[in-house]
VEXZAKE-951023 format. One record per residue (C-alpha): residue number from 1; residue in three letters; x, y, z. Coordinates in nm, 4 decimals. Example, Ala and Ser with C-alpha at 12.3 -4.5 7.8 and 13.67 -1.06 7.14 Angstrom:
ATOM num residu       px       py       pz
ATOM   1    Ala   1.2300  -0.4500   0.7800
ATOM   2    Ser   1.3670  -0.1060   0.7140
***
This chain:
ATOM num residu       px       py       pz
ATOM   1    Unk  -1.4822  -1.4166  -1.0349
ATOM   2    Unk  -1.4793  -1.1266  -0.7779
ATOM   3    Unk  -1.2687  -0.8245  -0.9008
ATOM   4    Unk  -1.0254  -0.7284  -0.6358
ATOM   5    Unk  -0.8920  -0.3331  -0.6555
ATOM   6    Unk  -0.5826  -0.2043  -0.4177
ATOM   7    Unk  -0.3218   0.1194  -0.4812
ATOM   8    Unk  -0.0217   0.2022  -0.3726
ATOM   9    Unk   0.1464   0.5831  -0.3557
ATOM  10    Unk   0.4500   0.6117  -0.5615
ATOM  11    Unk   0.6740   0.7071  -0.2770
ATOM  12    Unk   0.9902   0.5604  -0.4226
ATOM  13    Unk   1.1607   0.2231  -0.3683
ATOM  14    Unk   0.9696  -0.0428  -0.1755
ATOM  15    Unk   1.0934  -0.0775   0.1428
ATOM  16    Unk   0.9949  -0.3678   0.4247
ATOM  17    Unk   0.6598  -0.1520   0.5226
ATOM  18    Unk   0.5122  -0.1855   0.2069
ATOM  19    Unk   0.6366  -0.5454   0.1488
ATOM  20    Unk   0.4756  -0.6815   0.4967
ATOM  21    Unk   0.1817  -0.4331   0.5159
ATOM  22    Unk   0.0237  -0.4448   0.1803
ATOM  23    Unk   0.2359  -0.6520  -0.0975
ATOM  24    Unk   0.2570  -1.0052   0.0596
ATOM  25    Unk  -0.1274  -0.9835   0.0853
ATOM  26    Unk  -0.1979  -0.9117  -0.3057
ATOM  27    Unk   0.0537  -1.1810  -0.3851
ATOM  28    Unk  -0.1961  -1.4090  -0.2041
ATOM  29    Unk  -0.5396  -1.2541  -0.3460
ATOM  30    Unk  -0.3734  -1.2761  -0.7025
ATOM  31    Unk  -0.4156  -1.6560  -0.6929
ATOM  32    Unk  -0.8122  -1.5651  -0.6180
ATOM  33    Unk  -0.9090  -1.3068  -0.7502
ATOM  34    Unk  -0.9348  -1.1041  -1.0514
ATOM  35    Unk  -0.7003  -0.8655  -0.9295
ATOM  36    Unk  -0.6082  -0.4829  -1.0618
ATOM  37    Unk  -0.3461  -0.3288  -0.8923
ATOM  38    Unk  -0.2348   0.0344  -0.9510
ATOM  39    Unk   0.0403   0.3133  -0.9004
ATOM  40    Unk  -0.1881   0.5891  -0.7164
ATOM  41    Unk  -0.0032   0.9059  -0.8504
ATOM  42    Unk  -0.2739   1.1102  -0.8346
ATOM  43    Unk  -0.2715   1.1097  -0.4510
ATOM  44    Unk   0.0574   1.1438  -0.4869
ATOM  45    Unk   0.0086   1.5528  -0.5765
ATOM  46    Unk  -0.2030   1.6138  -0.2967
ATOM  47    Unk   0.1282   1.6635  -0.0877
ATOM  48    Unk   0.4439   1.9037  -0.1948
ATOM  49    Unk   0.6792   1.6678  -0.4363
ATOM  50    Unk   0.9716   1.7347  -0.6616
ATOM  51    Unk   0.8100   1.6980  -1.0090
ATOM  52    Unk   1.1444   1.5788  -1.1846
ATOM  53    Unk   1.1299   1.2711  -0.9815
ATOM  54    Unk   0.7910   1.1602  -1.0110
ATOM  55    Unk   0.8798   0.9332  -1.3155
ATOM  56    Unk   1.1289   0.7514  -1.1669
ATOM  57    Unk   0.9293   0.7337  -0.8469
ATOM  58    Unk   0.6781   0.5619  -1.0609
ATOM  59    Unk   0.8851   0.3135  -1.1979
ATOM  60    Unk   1.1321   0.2618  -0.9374
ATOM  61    Unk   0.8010   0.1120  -0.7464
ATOM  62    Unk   0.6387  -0.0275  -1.0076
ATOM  63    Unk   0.9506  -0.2190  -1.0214
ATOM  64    Unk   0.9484  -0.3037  -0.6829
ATOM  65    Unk   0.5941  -0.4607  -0.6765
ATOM  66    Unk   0.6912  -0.6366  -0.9388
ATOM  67    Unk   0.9929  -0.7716  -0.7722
ATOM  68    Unk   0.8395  -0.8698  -0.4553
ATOM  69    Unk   0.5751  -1.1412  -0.6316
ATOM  70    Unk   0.2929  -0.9538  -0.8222
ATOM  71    Unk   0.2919  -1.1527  -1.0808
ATOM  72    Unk   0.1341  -0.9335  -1.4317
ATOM  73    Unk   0.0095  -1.2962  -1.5610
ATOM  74    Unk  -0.1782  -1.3050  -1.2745
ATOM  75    Unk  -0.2876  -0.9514  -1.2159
ATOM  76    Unk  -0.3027  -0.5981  -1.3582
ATOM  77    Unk  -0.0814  -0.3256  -1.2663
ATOM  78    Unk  -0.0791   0.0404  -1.4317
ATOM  79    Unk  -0.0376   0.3775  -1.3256
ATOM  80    Unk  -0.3927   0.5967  -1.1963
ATOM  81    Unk  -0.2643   0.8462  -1.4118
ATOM  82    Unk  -0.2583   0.6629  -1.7621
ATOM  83    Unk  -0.6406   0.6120  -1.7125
ATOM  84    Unk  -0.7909   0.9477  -1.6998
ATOM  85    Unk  -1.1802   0.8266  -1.5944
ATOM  86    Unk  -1.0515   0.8124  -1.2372
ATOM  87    Unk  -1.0050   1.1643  -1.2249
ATOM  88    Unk  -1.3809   1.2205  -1.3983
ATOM  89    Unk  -1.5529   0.9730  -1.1796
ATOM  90    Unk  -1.4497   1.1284  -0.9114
ATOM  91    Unk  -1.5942   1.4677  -0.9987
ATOM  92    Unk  -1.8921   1.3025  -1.1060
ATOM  93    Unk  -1.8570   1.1289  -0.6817
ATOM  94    Unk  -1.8188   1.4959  -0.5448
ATOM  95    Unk  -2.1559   1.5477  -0.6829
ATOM  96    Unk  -2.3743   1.2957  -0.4386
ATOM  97    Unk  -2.0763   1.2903  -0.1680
ATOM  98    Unk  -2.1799   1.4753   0.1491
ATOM  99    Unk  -1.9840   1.7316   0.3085
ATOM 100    Unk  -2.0315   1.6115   0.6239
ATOM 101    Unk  -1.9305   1.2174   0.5422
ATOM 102    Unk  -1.5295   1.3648   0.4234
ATOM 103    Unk  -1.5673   1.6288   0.7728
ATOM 104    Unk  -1.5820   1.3194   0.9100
ATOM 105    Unk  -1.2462   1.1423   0.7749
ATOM 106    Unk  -0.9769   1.1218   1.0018
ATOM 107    Unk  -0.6939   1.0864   0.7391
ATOM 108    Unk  -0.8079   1.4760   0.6113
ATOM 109    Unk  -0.6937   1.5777   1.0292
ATOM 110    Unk  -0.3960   1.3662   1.0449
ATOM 111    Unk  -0.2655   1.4448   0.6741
ATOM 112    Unk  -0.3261   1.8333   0.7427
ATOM 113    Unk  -0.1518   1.8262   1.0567
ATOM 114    Unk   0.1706   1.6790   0.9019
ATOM 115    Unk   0.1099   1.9572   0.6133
ATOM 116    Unk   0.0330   2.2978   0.7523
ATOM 117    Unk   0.1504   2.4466   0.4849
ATOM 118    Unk  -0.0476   2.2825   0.2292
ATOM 119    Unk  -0.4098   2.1689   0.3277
ATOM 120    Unk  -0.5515   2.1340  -0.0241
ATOM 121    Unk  -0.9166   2.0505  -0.1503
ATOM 122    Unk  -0.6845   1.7211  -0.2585
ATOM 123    Unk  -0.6366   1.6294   0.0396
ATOM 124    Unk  -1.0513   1.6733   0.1444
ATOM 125    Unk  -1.1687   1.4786  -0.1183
ATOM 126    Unk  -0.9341   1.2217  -0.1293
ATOM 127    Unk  -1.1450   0.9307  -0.0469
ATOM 128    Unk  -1.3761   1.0657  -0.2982
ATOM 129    Unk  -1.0895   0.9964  -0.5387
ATOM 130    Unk  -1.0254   0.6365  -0.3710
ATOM 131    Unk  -1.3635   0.5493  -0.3959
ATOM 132    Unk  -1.3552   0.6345  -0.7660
ATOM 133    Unk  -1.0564   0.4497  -0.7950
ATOM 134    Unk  -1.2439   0.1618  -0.6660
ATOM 135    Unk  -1.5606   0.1640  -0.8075
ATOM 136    Unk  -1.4176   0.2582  -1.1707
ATOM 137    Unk  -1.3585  -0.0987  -1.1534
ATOM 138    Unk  -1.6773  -0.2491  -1.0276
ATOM 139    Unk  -1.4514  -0.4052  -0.7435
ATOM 140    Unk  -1.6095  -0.6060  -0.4818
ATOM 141    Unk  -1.3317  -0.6676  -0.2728
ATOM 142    Unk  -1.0900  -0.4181  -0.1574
ATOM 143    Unk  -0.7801  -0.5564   0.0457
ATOM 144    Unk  -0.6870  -0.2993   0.3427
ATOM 145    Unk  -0.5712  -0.2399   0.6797
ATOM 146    Unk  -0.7877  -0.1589   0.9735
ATOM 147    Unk  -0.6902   0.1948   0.9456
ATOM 148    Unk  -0.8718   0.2400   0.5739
ATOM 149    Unk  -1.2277   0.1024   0.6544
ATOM 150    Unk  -1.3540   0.4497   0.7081
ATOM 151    Unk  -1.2358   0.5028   0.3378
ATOM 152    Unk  -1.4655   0.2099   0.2598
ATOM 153    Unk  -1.7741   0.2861   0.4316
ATOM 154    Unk  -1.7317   0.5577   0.2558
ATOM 155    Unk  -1.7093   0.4246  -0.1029
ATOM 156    Unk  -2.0147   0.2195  -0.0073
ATOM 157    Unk  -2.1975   0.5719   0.0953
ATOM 158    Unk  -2.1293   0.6891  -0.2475
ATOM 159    Unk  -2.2131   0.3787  -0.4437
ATOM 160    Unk  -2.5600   0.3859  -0.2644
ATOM 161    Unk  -2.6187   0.7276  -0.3406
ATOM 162    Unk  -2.5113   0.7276  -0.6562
ATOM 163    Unk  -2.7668   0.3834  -0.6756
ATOM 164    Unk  -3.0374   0.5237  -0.5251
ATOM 165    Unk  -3.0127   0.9045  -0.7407
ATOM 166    Unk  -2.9280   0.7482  -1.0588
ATOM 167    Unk  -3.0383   0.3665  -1.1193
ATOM 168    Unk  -2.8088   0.0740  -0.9912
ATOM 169    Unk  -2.4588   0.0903  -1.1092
ATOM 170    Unk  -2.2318   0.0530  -0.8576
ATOM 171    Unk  -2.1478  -0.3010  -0.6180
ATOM 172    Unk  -2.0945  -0.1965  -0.2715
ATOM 173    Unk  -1.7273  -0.3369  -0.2167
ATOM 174    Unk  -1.6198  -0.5610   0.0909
ATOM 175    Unk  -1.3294  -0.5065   0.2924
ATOM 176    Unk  -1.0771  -0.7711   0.2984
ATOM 177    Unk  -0.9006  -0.7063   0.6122
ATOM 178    Unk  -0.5206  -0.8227   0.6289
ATOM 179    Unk  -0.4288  -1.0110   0.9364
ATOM 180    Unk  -0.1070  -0.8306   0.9071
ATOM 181    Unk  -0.0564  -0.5782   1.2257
ATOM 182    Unk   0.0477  -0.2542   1.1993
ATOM 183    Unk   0.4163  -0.2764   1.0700
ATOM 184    Unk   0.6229  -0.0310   1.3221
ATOM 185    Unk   0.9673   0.1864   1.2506
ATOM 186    Unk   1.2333   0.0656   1.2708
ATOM 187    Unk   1.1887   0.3629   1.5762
ATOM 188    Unk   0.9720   0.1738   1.7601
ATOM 189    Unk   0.7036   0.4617   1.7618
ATOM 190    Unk   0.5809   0.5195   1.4636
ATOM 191    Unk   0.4394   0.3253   1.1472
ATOM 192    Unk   0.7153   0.2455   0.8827
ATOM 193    Unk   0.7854   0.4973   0.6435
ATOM 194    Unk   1.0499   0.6336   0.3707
ATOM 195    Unk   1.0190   1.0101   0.4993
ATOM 196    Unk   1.0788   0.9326   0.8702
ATOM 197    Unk   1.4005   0.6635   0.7735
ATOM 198    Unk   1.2682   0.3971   1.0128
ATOM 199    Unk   1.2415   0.0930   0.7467
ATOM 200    Unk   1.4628  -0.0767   0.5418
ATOM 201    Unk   1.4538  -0.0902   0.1403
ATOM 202    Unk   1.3360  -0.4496   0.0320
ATOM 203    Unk   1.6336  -0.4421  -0.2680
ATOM 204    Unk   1.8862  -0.3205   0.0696
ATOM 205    Unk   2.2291  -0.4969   0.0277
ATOM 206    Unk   2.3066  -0.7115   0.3555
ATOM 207    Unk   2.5385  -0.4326   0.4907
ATOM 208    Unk   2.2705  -0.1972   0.4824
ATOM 209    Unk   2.0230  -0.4100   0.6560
ATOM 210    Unk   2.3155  -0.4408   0.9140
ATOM 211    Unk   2.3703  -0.0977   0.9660
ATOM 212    Unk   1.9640  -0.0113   0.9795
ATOM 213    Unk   1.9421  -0.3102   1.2309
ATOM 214    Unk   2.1884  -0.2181   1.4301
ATOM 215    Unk   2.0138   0.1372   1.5592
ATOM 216    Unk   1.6510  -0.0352   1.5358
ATOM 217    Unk   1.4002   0.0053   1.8864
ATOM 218    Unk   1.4571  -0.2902   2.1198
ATOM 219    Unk   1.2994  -0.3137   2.5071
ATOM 220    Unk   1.3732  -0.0002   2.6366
ATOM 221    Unk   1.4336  -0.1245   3.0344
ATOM 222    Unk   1.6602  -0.4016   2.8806
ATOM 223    Unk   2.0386  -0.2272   2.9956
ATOM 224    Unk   2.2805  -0.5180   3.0259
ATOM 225    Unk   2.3166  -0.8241   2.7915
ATOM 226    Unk   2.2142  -1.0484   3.0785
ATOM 227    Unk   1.8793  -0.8663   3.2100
ATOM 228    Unk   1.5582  -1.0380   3.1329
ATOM 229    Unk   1.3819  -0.8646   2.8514
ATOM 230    Unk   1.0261  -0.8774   2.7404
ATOM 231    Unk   1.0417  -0.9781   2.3844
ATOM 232    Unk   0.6393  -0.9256   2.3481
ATOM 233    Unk   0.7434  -0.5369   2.3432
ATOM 234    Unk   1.0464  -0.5503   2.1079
ATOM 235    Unk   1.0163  -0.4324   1.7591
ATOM 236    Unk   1.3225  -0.6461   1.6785
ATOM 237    Unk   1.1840  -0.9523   1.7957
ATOM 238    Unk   0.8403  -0.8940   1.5947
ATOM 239    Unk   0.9660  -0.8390   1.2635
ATOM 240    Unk   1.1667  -1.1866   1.3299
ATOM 241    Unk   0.8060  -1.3299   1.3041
ATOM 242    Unk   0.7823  -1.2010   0.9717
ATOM 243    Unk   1.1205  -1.3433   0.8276
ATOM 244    Unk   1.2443  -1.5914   1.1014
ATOM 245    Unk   1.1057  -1.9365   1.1188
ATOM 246    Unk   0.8659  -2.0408   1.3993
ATOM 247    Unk   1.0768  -2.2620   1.5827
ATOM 248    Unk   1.4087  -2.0275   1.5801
ATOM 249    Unk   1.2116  -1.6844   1.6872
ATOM 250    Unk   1.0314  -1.9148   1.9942
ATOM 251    Unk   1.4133  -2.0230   2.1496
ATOM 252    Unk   1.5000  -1.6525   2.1182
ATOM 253    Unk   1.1473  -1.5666   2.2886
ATOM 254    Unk   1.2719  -1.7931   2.5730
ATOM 255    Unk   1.6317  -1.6811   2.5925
ATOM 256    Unk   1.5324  -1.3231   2.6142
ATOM 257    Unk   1.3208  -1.3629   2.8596
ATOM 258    Unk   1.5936  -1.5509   3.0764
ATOM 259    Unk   1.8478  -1.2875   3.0044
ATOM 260    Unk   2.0683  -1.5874   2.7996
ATOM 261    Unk   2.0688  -1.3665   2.4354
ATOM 262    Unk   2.1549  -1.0202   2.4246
ATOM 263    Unk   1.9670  -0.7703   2.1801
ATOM 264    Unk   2.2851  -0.7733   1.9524
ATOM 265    Unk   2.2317  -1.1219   1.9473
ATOM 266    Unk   1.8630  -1.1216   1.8076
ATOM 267    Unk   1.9066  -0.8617   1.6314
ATOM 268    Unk   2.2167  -1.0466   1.4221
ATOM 269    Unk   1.9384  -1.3705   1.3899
ATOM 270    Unk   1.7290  -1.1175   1.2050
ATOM 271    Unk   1.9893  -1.0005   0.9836
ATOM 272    Unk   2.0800  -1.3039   0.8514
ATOM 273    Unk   1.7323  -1.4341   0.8111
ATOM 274    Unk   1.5958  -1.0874   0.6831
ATOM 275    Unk   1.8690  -1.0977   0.4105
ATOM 276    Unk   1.7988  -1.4443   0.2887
ATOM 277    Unk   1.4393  -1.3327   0.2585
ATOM 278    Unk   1.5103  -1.0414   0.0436
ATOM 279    Unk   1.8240  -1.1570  -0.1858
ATOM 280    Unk   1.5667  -1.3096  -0.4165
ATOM 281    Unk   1.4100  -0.9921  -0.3886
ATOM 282    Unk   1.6941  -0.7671  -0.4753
ATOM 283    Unk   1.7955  -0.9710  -0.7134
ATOM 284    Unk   1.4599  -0.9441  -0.9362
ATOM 285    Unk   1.4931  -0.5787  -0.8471
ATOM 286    Unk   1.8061  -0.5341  -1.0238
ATOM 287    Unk   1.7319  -0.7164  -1.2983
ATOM 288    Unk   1.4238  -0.4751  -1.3774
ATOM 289    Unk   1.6252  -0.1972  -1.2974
ATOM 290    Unk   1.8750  -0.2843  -1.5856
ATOM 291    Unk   1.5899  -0.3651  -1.8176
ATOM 292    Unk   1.3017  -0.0986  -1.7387
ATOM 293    Unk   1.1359  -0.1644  -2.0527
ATOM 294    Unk   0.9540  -0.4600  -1.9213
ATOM 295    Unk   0.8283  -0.2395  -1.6441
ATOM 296    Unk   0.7012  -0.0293  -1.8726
ATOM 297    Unk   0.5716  -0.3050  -2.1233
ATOM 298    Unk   0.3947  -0.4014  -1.7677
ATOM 299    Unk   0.2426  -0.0718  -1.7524
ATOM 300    Unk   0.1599  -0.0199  -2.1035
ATOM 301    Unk  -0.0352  -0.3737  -2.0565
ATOM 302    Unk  -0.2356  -0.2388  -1.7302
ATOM 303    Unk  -0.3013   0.0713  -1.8750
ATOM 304    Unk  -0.4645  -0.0718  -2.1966
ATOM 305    Unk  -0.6687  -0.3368  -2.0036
ATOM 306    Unk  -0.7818  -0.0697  -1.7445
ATOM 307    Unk  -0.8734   0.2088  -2.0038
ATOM 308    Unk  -1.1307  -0.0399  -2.1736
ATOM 309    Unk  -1.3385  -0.1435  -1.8627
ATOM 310    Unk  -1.3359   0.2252  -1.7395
ATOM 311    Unk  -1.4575   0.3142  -2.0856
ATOM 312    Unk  -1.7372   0.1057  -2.0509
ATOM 313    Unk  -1.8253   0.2402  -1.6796
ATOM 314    Unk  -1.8122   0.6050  -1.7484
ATOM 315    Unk  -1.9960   0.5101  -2.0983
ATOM 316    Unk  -2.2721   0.4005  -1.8462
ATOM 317    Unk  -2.1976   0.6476  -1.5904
ATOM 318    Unk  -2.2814   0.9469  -1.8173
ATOM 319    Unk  -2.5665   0.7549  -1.9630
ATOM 320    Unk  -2.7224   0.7164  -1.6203
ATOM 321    Unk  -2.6564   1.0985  -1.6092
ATOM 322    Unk  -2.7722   1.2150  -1.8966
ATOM 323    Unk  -2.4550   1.3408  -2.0258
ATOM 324    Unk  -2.4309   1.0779  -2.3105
ATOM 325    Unk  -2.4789   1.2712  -2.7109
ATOM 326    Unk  -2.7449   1.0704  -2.8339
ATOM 327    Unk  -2.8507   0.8518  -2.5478
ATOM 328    Unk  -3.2487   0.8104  -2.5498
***
C-alpha cells in the first residue's frame, strides 16, 4: 500500500482554514492509504513563540484533528518532536542539498518578510526539514496545496542526490494535489489564518460563528439590500459551497444576482448551515478536551509506531554513509 505523509504546525485550535484546506482531504486519503500524519513542532520554532504554550498548542490541535475525522484506527498521528531522526535526517539532507535549490524557495522570501526581526537558518532550511520529514517515512504520496509543490520538487532533488551519492534509498514522492482552492479570510484578502483573526474556530459555539459572520468580506460594490451582486466574487457565498448544499447555495446564486437576498440574508443561510456542520465537531472537541489522556494515548501510539520505521531508515541511512559501528 502507498505510504501517505502530511504535517500540520501546532498553531493552536483548528479553525475552518485548516478544516477545508488540509483536514477534510486526509480524512479521505485515510480510507487509501497508509497514512502518517504529524504535529510539525519543529517548524513551529523557526518563528518567535511563547514557550509555556507550546504544550497545549500541541494538544489543543492534536485534539482538533482528531475531532474533525482523522480517525487513529485508520492512520498515525504523533508529534515531529517525539521522533528525534527527523531532526538528524535532515542534517544528514543539508549535506547533498544545494544552496542554490533553498535560494530558490519562495516561502524563505515571504516568511522573512513577515519576520524581520528573526530570519533564522530555520527558516532557510526548512524544506530541508520537510523533506526529511517526508522521506523519514519512505512516503510516496504527499497530499498538498498548489502553493507547496516547490517544497516537493525539492524533496525529490534531495532523494535523487542522496540516490545517486549514496546507493538507492529514497522513493521520489508524488504530489497529491487537493482540489480544494485557496481558503480566503474571513477578510476577503488574505488566506485564513489564527494570527490575522479572519477564520472561525471549527469547535466555535453558534454565537461566535454569528458574530465572525457578521463582519466577514462580501461584494464590495453591493450598497443596498436590493442591488444586484456578483456572488462569483463573495467570500460569503464561497464558503456556502463548502457547508451549504448544492441546491440551496444555487437559489441564493440566483437571488443575489437579481438583487432579491440581501448579504445579511446569505450570510444568516451560512450560519445556520456552518453550525450544523461543526456541532458534531465541537462536540468531539469537547469531549477530548475533558479527557486529554486519549489524545495523548493517541500520541504515545504515533510516536511508538513512527520511532520504529525511522529506526530502521536512519539504521540504513548511516549504513549507506558509513557512519554505522561495525557495518562492513
Amino acid at each position: 500500500m502507498d505510504r501517505v505523509f502530511s504535517g500540520i504546525q501546532p498553531s493552536g485550535e483548528v479553525h475552518i482554514g485548516n478544516y477545508l484546506g488540509a483536514l477534510r482531504n486526509w480524512m479521505k486519503v485515510q480510507e487509501q492509504f497508509e497514512c502518517i500524519y504529524s504535529v510539525v513542532d519543529y517548524h513551529a520554532i523557526t518563528i518567535d513563540y511563547d514557550t509555556k504554550e507550546m504544550q497545549r498548542r500541541i494538544l489543543d490541535l492534536a485534539a482538533g484533528v482528531l475531532a474533525c475525522g482523522v480517525d487513529p484506527n485508520k492512520a498515525t498521528l504523533f508529534v515531529q518532536s517525539d521522533v528525534s531522526e527527523h531532526t538528524e535526517l535532515a542534517w544528514v539532507f543539508n549535506a547533498v542539498t544545494p544552496m542554490g535549490e533553498l535560494s530558490r524557495q519562495t516561502q524563505f522570501k515571504s516568511k522573512s518578510e513577515q519576520h524581520l526581526d528573526n530570519i533564522n537558518a530555520g527558516l532557510f532550511t526548512y524544506p530541508v526539514l520537510q523533506s526529511a520529514d517526508i522521506l523519514l517515512y519512505k512516503a510516496n504520496k504527499v497530499p498538498v496545496g498548489q502553493d507547496q509543490e516547490q517544497h516537493l520538487e525539492l524533496s525529490r532533488e534531495i532523494a535523487r542526490k542522496f540516490n545517486a551519492r549514496f546507493g538507492k534509498t529514497f522513493p521520489e514522492a508524488r504530489t497529491m494535489f487537493t482540489n480544494t482552492p485557496k481558503i480566503v479570510g474571513l477578510d476577503g484578502q488574505a488566506k485564513m489564518s489564527k494570527s490575522l483573526g479572519n477564520t472561525i474556530r471549527i469547535n466555535a459555539e453558534p454565537a461566535e460563528i454569528k458574530k465572525k459572520l457578521s463582519r466577514a468580506f462580501t461584494d464590495p460594490k453591493r450598497l443596498r439590500r436590493d442591488d444586484p451582486g456578483n456572488p462569483d466574487i463573495c467570500n460569503v457565498y464561497n464558503l456556502h459551497g463548502f457547508f451549504t448544499d448544492d441546491a440551496k447555495r444555487q437559489e441564493l446564486g440566483a437571488a443575489c444576482r437579481k438583487g432579491e437576498v440581501g448579504c445579511v440574508d446569505c450570510k444568516g443561510v451560512l450560519c445556520t448551515t456552518m453550525t450544523e456542520h461543526l456541532n458534531p465537531i465541537r462536540e468531539r472537541w469537547q469531549e477530548l478536551k475533558d479527557h486529554p489522556q486519549q489524545v495523548q494515548d493517541v500520541l504515545d501510539a504515533g510516536r511508538d509506531k513512527c520511532k520504529a520505521i525511522a529506526a530502521d531508515t536512519m539504521g540504513e541511512v548511516r549504513e549507506k554513509l558509513g557512519l554505522k559501528r561495525g557495518a562492513k
